[in-house]
C-alpha positions, 0 to 999 in steps of 0.5 A, spaced: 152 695 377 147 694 372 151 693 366 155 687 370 148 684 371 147 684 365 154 681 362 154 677 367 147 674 364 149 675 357 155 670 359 151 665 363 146 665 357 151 663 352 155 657 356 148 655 357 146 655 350 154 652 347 157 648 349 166 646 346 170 640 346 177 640 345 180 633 342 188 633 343 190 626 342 197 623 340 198 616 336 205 613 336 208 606 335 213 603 331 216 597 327 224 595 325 226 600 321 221 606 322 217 610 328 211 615 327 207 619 330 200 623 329 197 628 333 191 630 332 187 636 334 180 638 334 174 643 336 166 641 337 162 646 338 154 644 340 149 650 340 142 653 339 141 658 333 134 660 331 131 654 336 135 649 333 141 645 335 147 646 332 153 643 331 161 644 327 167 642 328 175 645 326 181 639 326 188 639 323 192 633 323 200 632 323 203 625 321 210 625 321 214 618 319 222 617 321 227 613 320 230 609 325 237 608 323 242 612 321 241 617 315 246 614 311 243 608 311 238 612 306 244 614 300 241 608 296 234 610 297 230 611 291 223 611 293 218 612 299 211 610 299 208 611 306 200 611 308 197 612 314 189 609 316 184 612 320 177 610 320 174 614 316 181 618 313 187 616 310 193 620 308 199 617 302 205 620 300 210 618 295 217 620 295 223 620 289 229 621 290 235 623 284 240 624 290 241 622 297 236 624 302 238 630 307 232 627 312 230 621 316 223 624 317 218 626 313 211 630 314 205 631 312 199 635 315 192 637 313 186 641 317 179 641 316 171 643 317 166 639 318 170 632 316 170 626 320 174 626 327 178 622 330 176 617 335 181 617 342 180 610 342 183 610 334 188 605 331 191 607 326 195 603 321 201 605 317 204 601 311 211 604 309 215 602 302 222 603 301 225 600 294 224 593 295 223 594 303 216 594 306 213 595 313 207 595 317 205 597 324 199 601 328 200 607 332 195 607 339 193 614 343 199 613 348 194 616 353 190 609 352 
């Protein structure tokens, strides 16, 4: 009995001391030709170490950019160029092709410690060139 008093108590003392948020967001939005989404999951940790209060923070992200029409429609491309605009992060890929592409998404993914999060409240701007062609749309949290 005694030693569940005292992990009862241990437990109780370190809830009190830490605490942990989770931000799990997806952003979507559209244009002509393209669609996106880009999810966003990360933890924040508040304490107390040495009477001194702590903070960290873990996230990764997911941006996936597809084509909205037919992938046949993409046998001539030659290059895409796509970014992505956070408040405090970006992202930018290029893309060459000496043949027909076989997808009509692409991805590009990434995690971090102690970077810059992303706001719930967040729009992020997409900007797309392909050949000669270019379009610009913002994803929104699709629970806002």
């Amino acid at each position: 009995m005694k030693k569940i008093i005292i992990l009862l108590f241990t437990l109780i003392l370190l809830t009190a001391c830490s605490e942990t948020t989770i931000n799990d967001y997806k952003f979507s939005g559209e244009s002509v030709h393209w669609e996106a989404d880009y999810s966003y999951k990360g933890t924040e940790k508040w304490g107390e170490k040495g009477g001194v209060k702590t903070y960290s923070n873990e996230d990764g992200y997911e941006f996936v950019l597809r084509y909205k029409g037919a992938l046949e429609e993409l046998s001539s491309l030659k290059k895409l160029e796509y970014s992505y605009e956070t408040t405090f992060s970006s992202g930018t890929s290029t893309e060459e092709f000496t043949e027909p592409p076989s997808k009509a998404a692409f991805l590009s993914s990434g995690k971090s410690k102690g970077g810059a999060k992303v706001r719930e409240d967040e729009v992020i701007k997409v900007n797309v060139k392909w050949d000669e062609f270019e379009e610009s749309f913002e994803l929104h949290n699709n629970d806002n």
